[in-house]
Rosetta silent file (secondary structure, phi, psi, omega in degrees, C-alpha in Angstrom):
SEQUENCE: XXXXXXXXXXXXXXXXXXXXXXXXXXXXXXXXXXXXXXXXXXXXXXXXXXXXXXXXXXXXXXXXXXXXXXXXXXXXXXXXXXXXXXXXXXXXXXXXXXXXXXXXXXXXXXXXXXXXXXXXXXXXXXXXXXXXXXXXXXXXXXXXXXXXXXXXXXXXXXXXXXXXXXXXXXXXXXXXXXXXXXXXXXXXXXXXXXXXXXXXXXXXXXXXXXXXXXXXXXXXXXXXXXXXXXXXXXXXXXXXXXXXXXXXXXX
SCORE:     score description
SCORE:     0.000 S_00000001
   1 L     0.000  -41.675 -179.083  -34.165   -1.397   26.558 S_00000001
   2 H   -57.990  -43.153  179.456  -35.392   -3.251   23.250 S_00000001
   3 H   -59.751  -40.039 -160.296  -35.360    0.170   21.535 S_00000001
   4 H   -69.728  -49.044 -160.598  -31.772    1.160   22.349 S_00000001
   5 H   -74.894  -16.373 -173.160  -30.735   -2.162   21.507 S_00000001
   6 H   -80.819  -39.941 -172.161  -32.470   -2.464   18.454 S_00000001
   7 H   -59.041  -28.051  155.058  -31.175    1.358   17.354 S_00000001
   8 H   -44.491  -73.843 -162.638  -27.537   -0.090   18.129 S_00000001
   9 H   -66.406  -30.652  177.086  -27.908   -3.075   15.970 S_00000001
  10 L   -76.186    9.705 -171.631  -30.111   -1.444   13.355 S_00000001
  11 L   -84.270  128.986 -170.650  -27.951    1.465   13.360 S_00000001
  12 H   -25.364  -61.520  163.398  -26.569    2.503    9.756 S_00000001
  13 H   -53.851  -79.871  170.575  -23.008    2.224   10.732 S_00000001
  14 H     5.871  -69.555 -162.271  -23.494   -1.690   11.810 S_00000001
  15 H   -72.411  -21.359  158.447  -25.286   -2.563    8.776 S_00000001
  16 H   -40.671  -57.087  167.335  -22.223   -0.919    6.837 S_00000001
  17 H   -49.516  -47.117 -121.911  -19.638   -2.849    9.044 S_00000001
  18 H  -106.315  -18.593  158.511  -21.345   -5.782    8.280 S_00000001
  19 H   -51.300  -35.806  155.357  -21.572   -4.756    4.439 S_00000001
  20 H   -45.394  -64.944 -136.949  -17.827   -4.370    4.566 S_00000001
  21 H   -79.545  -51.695 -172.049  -17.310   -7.547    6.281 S_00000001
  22 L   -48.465  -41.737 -171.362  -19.508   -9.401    4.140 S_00000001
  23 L   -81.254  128.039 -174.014  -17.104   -8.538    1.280 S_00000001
  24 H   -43.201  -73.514 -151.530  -13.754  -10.442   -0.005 S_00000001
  25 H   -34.834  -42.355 -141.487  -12.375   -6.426   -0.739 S_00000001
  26 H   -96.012  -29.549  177.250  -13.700   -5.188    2.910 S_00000001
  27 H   -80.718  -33.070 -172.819  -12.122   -8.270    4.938 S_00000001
  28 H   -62.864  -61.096 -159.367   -8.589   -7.691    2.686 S_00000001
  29 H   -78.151  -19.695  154.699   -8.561   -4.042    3.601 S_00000001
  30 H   -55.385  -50.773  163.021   -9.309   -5.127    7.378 S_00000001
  31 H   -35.010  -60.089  179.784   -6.965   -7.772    7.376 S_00000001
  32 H   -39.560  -82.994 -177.278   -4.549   -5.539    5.391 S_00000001
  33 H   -54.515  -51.887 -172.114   -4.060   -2.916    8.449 S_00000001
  34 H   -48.621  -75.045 -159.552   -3.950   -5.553   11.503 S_00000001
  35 H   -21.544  -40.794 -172.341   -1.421   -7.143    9.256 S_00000001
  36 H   -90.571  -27.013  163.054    0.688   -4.130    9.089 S_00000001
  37 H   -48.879  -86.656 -148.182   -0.328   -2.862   12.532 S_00000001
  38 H   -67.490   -7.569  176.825    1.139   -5.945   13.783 S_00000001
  39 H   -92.620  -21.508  162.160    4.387   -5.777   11.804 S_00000001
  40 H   -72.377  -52.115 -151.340    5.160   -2.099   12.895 S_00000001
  41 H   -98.205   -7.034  152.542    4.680   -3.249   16.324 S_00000001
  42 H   -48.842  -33.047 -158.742    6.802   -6.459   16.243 S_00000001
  43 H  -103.455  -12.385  164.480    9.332   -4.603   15.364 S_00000001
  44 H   -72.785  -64.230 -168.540    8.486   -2.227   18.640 S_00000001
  45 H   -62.839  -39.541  157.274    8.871   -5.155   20.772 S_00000001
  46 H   -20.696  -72.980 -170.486   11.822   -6.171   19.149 S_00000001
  47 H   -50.434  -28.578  163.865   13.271   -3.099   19.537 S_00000001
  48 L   -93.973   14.784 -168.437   12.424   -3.250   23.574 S_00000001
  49 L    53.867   10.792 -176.469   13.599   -6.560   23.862 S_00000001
  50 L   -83.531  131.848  174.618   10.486   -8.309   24.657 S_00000001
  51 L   -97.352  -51.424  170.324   10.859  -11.147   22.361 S_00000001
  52 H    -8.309  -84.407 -169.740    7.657  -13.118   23.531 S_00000001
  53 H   -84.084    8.724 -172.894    5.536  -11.109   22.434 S_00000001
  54 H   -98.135    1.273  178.284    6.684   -9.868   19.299 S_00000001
  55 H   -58.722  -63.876  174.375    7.098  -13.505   18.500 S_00000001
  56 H   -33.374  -67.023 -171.978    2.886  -13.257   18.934 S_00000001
  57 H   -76.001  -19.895  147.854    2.410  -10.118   16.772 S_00000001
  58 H   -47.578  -69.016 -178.089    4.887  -11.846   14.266 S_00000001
  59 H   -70.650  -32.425  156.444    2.968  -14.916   13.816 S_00000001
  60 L   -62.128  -25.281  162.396   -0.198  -12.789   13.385 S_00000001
  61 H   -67.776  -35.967  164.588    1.383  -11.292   10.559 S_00000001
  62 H   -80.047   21.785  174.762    2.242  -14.116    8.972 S_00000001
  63 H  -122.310  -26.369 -169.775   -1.155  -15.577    9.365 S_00000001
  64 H   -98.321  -11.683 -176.720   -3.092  -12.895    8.237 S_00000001
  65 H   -84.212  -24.582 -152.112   -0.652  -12.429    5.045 S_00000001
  66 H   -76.148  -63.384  144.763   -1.096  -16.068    4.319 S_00000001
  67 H     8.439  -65.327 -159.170   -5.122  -15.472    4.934 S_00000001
  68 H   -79.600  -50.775 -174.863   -4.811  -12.366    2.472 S_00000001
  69 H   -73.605  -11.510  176.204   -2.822  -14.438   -0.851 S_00000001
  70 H   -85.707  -41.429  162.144   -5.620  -17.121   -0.258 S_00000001
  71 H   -38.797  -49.455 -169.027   -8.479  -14.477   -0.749 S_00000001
  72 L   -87.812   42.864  154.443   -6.658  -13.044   -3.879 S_00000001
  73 L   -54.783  -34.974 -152.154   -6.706  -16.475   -5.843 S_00000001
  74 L  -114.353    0.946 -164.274   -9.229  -15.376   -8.261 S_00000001
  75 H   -63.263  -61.428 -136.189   -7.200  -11.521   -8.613 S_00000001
  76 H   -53.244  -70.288  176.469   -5.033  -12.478  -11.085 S_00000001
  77 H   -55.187  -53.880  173.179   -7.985  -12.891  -13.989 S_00000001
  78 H    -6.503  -63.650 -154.986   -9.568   -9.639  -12.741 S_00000001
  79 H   -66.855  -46.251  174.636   -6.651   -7.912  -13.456 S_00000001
  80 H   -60.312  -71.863 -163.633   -6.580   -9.789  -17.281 S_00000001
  81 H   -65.275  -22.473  159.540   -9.666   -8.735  -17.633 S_00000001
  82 H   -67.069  -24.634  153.850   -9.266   -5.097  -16.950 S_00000001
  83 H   -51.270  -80.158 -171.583   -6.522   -5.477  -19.289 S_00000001
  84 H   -84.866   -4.130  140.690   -8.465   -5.988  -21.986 S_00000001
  85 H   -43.352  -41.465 -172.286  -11.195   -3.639  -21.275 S_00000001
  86 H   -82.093  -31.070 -159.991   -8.457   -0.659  -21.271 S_00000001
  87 L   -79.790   -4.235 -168.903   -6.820   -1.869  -24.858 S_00000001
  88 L   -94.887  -14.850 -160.619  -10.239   -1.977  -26.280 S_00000001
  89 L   -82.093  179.930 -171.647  -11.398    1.551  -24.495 S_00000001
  90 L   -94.966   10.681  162.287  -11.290    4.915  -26.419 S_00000001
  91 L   -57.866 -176.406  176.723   -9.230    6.836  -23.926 S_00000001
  92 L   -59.086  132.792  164.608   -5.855    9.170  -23.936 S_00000001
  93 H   -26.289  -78.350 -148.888   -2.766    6.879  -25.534 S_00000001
  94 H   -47.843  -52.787 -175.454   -0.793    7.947  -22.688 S_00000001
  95 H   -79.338  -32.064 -170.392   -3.458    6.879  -19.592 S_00000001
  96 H   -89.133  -16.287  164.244   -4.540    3.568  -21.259 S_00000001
  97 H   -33.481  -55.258 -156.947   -0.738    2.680  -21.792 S_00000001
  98 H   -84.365   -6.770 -162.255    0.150    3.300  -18.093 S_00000001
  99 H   -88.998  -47.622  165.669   -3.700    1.458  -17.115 S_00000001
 100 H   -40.111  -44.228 -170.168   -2.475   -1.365  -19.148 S_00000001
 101 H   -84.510  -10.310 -152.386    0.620   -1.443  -18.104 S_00000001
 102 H  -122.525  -29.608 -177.670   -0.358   -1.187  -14.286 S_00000001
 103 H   -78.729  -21.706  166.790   -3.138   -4.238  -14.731 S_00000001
 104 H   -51.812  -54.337 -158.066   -0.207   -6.544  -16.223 S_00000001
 105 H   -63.057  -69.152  173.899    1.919   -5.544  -13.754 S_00000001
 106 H   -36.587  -53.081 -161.851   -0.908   -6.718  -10.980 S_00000001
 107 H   -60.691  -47.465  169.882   -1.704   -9.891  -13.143 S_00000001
 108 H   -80.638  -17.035  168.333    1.735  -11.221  -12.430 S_00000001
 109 H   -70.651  -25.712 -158.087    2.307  -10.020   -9.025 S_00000001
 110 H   -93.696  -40.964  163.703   -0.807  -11.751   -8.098 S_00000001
 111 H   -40.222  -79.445 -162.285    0.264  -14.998  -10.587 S_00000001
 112 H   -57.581  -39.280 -175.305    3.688  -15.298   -8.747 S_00000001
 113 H   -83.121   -6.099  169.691    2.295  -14.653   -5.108 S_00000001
 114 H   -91.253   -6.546  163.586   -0.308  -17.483   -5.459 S_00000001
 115 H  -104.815   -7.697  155.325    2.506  -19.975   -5.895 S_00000001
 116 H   -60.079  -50.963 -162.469    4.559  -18.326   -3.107 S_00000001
 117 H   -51.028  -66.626  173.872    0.984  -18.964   -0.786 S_00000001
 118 H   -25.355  -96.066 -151.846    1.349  -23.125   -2.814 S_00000001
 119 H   -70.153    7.528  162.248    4.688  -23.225   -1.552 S_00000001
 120 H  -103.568   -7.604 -167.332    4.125  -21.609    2.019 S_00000001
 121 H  -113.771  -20.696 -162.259    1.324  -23.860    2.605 S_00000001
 122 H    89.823  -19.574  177.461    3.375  -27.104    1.453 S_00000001
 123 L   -53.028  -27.741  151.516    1.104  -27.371   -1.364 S_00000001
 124 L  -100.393  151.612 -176.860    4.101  -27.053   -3.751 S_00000001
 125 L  -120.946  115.433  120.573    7.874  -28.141   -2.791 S_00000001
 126 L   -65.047  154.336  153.621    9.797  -25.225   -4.166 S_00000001
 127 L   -79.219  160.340 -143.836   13.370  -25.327   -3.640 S_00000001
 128 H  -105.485  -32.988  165.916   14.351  -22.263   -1.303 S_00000001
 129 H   -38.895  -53.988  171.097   16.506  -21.123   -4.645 S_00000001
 130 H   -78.943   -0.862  156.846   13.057  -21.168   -6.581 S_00000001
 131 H   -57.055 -102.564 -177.552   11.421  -19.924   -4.118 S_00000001
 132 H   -48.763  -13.435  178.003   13.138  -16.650   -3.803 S_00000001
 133 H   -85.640   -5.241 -165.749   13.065  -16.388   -7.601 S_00000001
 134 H  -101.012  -12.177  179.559    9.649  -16.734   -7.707 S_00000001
 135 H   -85.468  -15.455  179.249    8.870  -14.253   -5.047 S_00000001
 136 H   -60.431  -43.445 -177.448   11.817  -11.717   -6.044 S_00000001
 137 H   -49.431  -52.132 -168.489    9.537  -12.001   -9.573 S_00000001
 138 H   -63.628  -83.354 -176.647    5.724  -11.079   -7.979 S_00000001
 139 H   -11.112  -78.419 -164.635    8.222   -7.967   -6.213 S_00000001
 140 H   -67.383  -17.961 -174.064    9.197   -6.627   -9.591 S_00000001
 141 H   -71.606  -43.921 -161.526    5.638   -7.366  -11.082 S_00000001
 142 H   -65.664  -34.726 -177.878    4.072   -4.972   -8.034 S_00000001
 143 H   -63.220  -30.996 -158.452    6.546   -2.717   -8.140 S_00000001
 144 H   -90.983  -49.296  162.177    6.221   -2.585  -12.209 S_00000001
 145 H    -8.113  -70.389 -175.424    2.279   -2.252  -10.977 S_00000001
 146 H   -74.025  -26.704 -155.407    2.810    0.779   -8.486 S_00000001
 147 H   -90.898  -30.443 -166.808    5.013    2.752  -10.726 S_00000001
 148 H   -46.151  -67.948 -166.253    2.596    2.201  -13.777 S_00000001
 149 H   -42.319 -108.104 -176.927   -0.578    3.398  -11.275 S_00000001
 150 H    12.689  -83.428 -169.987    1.673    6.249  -10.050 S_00000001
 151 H   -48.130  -87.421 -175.672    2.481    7.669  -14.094 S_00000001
 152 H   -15.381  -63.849  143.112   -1.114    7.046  -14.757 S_00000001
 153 H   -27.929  -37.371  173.420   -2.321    9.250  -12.135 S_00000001
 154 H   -64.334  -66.005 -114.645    0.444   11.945  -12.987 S_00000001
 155 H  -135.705  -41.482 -177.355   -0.843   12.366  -16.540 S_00000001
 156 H   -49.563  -57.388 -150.893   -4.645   11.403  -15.338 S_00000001
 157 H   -57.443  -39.514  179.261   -4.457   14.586  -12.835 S_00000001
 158 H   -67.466  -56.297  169.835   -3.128   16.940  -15.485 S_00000001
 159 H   -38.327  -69.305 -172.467   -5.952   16.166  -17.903 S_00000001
 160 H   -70.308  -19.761  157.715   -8.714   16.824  -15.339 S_00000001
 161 H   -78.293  -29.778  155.909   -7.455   20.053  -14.223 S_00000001
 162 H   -39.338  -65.744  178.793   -6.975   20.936  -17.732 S_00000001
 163 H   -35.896  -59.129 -158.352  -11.044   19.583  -18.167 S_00000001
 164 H   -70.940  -48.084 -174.862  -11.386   21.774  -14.752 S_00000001
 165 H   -79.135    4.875  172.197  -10.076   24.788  -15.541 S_00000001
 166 H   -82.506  -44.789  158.080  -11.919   25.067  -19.387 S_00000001
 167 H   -20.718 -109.286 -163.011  -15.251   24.067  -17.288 S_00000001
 168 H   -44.056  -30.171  146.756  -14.778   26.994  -15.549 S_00000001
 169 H   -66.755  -16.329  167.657  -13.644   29.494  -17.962 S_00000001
 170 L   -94.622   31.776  164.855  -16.642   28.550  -20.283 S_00000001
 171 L   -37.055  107.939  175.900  -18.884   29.635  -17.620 S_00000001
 172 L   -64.122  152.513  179.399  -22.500   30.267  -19.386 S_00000001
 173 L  -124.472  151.737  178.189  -24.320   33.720  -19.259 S_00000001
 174 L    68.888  162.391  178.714  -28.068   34.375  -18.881 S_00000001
 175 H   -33.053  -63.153 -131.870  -31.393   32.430  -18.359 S_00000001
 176 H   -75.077  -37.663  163.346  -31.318   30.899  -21.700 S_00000001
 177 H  -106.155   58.834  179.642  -28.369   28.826  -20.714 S_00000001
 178 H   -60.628  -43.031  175.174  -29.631   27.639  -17.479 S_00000001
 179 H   -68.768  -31.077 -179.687  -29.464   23.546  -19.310 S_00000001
 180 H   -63.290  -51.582  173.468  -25.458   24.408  -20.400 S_00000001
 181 H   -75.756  -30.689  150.642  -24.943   25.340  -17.030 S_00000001
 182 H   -35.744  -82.390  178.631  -26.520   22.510  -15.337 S_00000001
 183 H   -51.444  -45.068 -165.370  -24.284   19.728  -17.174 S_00000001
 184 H   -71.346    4.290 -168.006  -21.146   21.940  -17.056 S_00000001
 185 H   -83.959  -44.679  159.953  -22.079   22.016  -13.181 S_00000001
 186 H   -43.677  -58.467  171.057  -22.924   17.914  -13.766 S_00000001
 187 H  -100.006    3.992  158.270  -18.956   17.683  -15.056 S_00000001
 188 H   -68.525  -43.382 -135.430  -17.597   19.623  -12.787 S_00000001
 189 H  -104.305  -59.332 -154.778  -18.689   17.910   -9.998 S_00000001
 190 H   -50.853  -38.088 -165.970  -17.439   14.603  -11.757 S_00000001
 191 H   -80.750   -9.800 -165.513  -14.238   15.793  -12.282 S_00000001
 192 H   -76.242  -40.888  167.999  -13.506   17.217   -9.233 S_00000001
 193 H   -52.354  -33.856 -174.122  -14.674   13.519   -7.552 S_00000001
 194 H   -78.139  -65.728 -173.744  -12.281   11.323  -10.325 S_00000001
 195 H   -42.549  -38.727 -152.301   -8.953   13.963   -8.920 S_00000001
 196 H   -95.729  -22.105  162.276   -9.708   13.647   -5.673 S_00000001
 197 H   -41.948  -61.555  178.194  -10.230    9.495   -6.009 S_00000001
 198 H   -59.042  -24.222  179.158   -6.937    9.671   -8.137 S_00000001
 199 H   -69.281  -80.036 -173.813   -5.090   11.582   -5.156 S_00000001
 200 H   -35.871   -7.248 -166.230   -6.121    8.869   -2.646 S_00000001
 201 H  -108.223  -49.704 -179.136   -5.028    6.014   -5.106 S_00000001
 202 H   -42.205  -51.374  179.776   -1.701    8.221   -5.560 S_00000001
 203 H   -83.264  -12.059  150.776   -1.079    8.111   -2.201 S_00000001
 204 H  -123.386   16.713  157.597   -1.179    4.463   -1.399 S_00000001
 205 H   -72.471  -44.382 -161.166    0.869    3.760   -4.754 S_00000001
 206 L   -55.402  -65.688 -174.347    3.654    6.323   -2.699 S_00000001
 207 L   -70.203  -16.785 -178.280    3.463    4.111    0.233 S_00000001
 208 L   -95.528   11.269 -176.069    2.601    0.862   -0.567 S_00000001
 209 H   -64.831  -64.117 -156.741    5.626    1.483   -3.042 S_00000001
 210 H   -70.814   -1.552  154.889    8.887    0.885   -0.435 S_00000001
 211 H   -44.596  -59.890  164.695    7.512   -2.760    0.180 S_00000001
 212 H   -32.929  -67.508 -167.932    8.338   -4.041   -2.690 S_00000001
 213 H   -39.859  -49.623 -170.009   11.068   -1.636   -3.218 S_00000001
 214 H   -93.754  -43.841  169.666   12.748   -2.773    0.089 S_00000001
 215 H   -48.183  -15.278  169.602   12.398   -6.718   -0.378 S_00000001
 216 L   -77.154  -25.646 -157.600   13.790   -6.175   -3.993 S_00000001
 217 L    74.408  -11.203  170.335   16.803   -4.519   -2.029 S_00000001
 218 L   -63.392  -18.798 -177.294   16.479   -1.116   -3.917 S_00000001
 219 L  -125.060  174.269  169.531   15.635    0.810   -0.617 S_00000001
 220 L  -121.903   64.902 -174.198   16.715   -0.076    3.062 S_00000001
 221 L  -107.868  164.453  168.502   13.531    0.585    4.973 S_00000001
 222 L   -97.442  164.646  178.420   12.957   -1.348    8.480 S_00000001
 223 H   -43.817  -49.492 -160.028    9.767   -3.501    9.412 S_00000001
 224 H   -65.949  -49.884 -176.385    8.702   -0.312   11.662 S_00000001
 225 H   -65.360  -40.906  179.926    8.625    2.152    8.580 S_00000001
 226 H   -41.852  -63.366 -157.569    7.077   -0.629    6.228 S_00000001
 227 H   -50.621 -112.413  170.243    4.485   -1.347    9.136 S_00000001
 228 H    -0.394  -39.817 -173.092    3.588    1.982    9.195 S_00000001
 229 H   -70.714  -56.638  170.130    3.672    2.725    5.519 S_00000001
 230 H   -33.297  -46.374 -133.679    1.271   -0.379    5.443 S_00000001
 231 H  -101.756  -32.291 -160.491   -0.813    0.649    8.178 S_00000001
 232 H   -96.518  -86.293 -111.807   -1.678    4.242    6.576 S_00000001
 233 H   -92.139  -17.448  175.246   -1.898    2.920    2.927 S_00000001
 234 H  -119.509   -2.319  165.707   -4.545    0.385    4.258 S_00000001
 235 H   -72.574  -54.471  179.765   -6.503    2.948    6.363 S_00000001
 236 L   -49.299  -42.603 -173.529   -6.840    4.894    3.247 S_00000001
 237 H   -45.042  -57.033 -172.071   -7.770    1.802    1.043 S_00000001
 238 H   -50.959  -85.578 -174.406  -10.589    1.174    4.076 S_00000001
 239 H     2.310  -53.590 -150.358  -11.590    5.114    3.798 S_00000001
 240 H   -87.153  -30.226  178.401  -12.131    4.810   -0.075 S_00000001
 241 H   -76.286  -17.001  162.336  -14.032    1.191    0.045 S_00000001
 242 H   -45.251  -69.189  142.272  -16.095    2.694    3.027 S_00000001
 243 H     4.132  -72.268  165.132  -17.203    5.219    0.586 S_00000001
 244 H   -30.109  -64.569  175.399  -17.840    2.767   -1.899 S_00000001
 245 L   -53.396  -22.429 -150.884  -19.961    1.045    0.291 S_00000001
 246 L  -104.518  -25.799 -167.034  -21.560    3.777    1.444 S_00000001
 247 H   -91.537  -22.480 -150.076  -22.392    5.314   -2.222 S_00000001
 248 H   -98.585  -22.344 -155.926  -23.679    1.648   -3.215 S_00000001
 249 H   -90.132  -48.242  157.722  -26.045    1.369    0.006 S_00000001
 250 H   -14.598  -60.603 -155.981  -27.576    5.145   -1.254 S_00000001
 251 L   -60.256    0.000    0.000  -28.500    3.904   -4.552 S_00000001
């Protein structure tokens, strides 16, 4: 009995969970999906008339969002600092423009939503006019955020299949270049790992997009598609930090 139980707790996945858990990023991307889980399915009970409970599955959303803007206090300077990492790096014009432009974008969504959390908590008395102006603002920064990451990705992807397909036409011949063929094997590998990272980031820019999008009023989506949108855009997030985790624990 001691063995099974220890080969549960000691088991790989576990210490992984608990590696996750352990982590601001790994509770936000847990957090992230109930949250959105529970806002898709509010809007189920809604939609069935149980009011009760979607009252329940409401207020967890709004507990766990509140939860989630208190973690990301300390975001905002990340985001500055990745800022000035990209204007100083030597990459393409075009990608450190859009990296820049996408860490700004964060740096103010994350500015403006920590004085929406002040003023949701009572820590600040907003007026409900200043209020909505300050959260309609953090909307337009994430949105100016997502679209950046989006172009950035666009113009990243084309570069590395460009990279990928010269790799492969400058395929080495003979023995002699056995080391030439190692590294282009060595940069192959990388690039094919940065595209497929950049898809997965692409693909919760698409979706994590109409949030914004629809509280700005440019779209009309309902809580159930948001929810949803949400709920897949934060499995993937988990997927990629899972990874993360999982590459870091290797090492």
């Amino acid at each position: 009995m001691a063995s099974v139980a220890s080969q549960v707790i000691l088991h790989p996945v576990v210490s992984q969970s608990l590696a996750m858990g352990g982590s601001t990023v790994g509770r936000d991307k847990t957090y992230r999906a109930i949250q959105y889980f529970a806002r898709f399915y509010a809007w189920v009970l809604l939609r069935r008339g149980n009011k009760d409970d979607a009252a329940r599955w409401s207020a967890l959303k709004s507990h766990l969002a509140i939860a989630r803007k208190l973690m990301r206090l300390g975001k905002p300077m990340e985001h500055l600092q990745a800022t000035m990492k990209a204007v100083m790096s030597s990459g393409t014009a075009s990608e450190q423009a859009t990296t820049i432009c996408r860490q700004l974008g964060y740096f103010g969504y994350l500015t403006y939503d920590a004085v929406v959390w002040a003023n949701t908590i009572k820590f600040l008395k907003l007026s409900p006019e200043t209020s909505a102006k300050v959260s309609r603002m953090a909307n337009r920064f994430w949105v100016i955020g997502i679209l950046s990451s989006i172009v950035h990705a666009v113009l990243k992807n084309a570069r590395l299949t460009g990279e990928i397909k010269r790799l492969k036409a400058s395929k080495p011949w003979g023995e002699k270049d056995l080391g030439e063929q190692v590294e282009r094997e060595t940069k192959l590998a990388a690039a094919f790992s940065a595209r497929e990272n950049l898809k997965t980031q692409f693909y919760i820019d698409i979706l994590d997009l109409w949030n914004p999008a629809t509280s700005l009023g440019y779209v009309h989506f309902n809580d159930g598609v948001i929810g949803i949108f949400g709920l897949v855009s934060s499995i993937l997030g988990f997927q990629k930090q899972w990874q993360a985790v999982q590459a870091k624990n290797k090492k």
